[in-house]
C-alpha positions as CSV (number, residue, x, y, z in Angstrom):
1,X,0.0,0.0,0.0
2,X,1.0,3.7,-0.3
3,X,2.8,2.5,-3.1
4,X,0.7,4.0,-6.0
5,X,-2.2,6.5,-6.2
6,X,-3.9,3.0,-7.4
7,X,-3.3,0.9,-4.2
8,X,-3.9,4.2,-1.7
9,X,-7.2,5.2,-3.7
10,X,-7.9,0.6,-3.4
11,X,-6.9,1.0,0.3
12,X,-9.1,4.3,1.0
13,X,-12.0,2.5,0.2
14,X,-11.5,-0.8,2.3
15,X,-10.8,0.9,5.1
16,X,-13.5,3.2,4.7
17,X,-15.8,0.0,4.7
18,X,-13.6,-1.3,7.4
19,X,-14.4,2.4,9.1
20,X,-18.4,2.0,8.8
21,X,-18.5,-1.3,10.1
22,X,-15.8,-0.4,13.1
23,X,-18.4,2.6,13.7
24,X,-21.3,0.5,14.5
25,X,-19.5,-1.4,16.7
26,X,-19.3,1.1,19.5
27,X,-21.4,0.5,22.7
28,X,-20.4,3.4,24.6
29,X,-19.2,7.1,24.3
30,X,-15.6,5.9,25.5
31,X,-14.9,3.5,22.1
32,X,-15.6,6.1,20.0
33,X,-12.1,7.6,19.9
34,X,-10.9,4.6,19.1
35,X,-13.7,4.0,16.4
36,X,-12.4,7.2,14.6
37,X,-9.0,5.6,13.2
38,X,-10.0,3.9,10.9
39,X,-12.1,6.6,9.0
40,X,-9.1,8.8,9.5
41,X,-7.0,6.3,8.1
42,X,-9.0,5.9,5.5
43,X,-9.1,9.5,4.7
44,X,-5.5,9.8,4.6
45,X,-5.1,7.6,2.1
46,X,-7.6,8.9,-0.5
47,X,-5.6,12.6,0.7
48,X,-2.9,10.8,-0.6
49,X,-3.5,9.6,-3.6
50,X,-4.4,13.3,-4.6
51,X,-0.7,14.2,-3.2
52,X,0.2,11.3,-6.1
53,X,-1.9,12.6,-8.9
54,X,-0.4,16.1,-8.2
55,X,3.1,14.7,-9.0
56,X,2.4,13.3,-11.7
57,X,0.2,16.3,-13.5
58,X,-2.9,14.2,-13.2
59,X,-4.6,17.4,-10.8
60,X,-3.5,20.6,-10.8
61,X,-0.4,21.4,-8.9
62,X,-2.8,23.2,-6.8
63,X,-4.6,20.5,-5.8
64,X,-1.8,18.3,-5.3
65,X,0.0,20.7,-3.1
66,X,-3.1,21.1,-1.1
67,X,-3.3,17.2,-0.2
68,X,0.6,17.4,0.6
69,X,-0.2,20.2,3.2
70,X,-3.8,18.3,4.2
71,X,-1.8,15.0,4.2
72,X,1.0,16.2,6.9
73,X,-1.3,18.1,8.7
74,X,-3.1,14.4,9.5
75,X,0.3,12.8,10.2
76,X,1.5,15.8,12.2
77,X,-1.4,17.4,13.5
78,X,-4.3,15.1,14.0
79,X,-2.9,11.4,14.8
80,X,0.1,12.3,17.5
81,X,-3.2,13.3,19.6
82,X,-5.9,11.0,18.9
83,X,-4.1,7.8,19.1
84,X,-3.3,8.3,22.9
85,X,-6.4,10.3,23.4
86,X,-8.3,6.8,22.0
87,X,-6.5,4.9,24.3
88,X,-7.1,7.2,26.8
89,X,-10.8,6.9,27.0
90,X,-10.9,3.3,27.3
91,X,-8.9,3.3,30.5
92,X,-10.5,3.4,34.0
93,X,-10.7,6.4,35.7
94,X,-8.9,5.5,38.8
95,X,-5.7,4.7,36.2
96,X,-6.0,7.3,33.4
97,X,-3.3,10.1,34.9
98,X,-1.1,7.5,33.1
99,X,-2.4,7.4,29.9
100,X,-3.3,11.1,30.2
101,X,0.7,11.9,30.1
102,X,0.7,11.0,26.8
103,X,-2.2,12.9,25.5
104,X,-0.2,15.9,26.8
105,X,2.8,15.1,25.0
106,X,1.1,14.1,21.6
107,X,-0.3,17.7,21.5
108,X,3.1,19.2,22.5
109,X,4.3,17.1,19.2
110,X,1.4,18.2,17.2
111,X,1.7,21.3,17.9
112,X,4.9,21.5,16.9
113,X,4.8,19.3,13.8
114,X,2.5,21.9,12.5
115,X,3.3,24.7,13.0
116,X,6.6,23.8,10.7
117,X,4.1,22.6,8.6
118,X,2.3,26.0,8.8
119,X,5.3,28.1,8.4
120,X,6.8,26.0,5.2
121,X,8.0,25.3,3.1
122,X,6.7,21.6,2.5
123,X,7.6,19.1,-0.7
124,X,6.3,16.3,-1.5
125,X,8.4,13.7,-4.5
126,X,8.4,10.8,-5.5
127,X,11.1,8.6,-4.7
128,X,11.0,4.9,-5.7
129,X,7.9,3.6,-4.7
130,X,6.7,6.4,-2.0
131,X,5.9,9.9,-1.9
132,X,8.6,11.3,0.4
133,X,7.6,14.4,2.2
134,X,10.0,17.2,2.9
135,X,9.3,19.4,6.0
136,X,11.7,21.8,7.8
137,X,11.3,20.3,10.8
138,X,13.1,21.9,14.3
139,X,15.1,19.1,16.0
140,X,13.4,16.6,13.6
141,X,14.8,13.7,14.8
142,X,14.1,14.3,18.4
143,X,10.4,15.3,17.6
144,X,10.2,11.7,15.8
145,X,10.9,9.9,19.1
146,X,8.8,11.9,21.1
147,X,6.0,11.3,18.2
148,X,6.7,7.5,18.8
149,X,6.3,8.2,22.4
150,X,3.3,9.5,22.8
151,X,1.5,7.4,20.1
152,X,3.3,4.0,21.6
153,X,3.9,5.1,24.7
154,X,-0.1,5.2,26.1
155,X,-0.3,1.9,24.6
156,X,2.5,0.6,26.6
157,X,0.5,1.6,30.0
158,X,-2.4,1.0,29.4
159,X,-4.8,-1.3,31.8
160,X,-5.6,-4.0,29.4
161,X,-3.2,-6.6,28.3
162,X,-4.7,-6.6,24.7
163,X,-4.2,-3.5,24.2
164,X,-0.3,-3.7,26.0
165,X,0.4,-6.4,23.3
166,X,-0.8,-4.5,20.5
167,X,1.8,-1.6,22.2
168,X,4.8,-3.4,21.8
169,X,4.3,-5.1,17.9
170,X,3.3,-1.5,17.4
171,X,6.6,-0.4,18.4
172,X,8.6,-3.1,16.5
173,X,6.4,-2.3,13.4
174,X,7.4,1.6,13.8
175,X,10.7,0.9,13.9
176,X,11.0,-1.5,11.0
177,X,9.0,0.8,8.9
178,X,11.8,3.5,9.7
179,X,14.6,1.0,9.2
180,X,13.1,0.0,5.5
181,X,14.1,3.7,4.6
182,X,13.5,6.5,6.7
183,X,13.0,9.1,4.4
184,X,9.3,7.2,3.4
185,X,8.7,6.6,6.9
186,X,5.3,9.2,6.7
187,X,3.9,7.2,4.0
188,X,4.9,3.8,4.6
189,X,2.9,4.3,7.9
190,X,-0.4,4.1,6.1
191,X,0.7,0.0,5.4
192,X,0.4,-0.2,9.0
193,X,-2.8,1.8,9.5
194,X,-4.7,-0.8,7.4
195,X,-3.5,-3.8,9.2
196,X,-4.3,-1.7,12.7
197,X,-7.8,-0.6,11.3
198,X,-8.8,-4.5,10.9
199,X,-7.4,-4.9,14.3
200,X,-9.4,-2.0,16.1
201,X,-12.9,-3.4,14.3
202,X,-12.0,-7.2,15.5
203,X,-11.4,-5.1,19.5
204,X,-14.3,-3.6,19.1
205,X,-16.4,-6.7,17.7
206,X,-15.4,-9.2,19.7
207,X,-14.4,-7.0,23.0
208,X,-16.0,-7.9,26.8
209,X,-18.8,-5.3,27.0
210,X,-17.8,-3.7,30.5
211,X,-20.6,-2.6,32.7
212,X,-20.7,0.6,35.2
213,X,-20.8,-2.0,38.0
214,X,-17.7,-3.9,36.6
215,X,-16.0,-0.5,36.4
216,X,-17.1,0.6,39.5
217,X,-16.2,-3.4,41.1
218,X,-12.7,-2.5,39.6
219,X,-12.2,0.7,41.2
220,X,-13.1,0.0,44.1
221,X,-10.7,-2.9,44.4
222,X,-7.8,-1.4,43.2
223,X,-8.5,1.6,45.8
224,X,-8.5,-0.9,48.3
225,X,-5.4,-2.7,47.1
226,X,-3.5,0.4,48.0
């Protein structure tokens, strides 16, 4: 995926059926966060095969140059928050100041990714088989980490084992994505965001429902653990 305007437009659409189903599958107002991903990954593909199209003079410059900025601001500005926000909400209440760390320090990130976005200038080219994107970024490696951090980071502490698991291959799927070449890193991410799209729809599917008096059970016990 995210190898051709083709195969982002093809993996747009799955995801955005992926996206409707995941949607329906939310019992309560704290899922729904979660939910969202896959439509937004979904999005961002169909963005970018617009950012492809302008490359290759099949849209207007224009229009292409618009996805490229639309594109990053997604990446940058939209998913550092989100993710950790998502896992945020499912957490119990008693346990979310750890989770809630990260939320903090994905908007930091975001915040920062775009305003460089913002300020400019931005490129977009194709190199082999990916768009790489071309942002003056300030301390651009450091940011990275911190970007891995706070989207990894809240998985890594969060209350349910699932969702610890999922933390870890996350990390080791980052990281290999960045070793395959690190200049394509931003657009070899959506190959990711399908596979964790199927993943959020199968949580949300197949997941426990909780109840208030299981949360409340859980609270209580951990309270008087301490």
């Amino acid at each position: 995926m995210c190898f051709s305007p083709v195969m982002d437009l093809t993996a747009g659409v799955t995801i955005g059926v992926v996206a409707v189903d995941t949607l329906r599958r939310v019992r309560r107002p704290q899922e729904l966060p979660l939910a969202l991903l896959p439509l937004v990954f979904a999005v961002h593909q169909l963005i970018e095969a617009f950012v492809w199209w302008g490359l290759d003079g099949t849209v207007s410059a224009t229009v292409g140059h618009r996805a490229e900025w639309l594109y990053l601001v997604v990446a940058f500005g939209l998913l550092p928050v989100l993710v950790p926000f998502a896992v945020d909400a499912l957490e119990p209440a008693t346990r979310r100041w750890r989770t809630s760390v990260f939320v903090v320090l994905g908007t930091v990130v975001a915040a920062l990714l775009t305003s460089a976005v913002v300020r400019g200038p931005i490129a977009a080219v194709v190199e082999g088989h990916h768009v790489d994107y071309q942002v003056d970024l300030w301390h651009g490696d450091t940011l990275v980490v911190l970007y891995v951090l706070a989207t990894c980071g809240s998985m890594l502490v969060s209350d349910h084992p699932h969702v610890r698991a999922y933390g870890l291959v996350n990390l080791a799927a980052v990281g290999t994505l960045a070793w395959i070449d690190q200049s394509a890193f931003v657009s070899l991410w959506c190959l990711w965001a399908a596979i964790t799209s199927v993943l959020i729809n199968l949580h949300l599917r197949f997941a426990p429902q909780e109840t208030s008096a299981d949360r409340a059970r859980t609270g209580t016990t951990r309270a008087a653990g301490r």
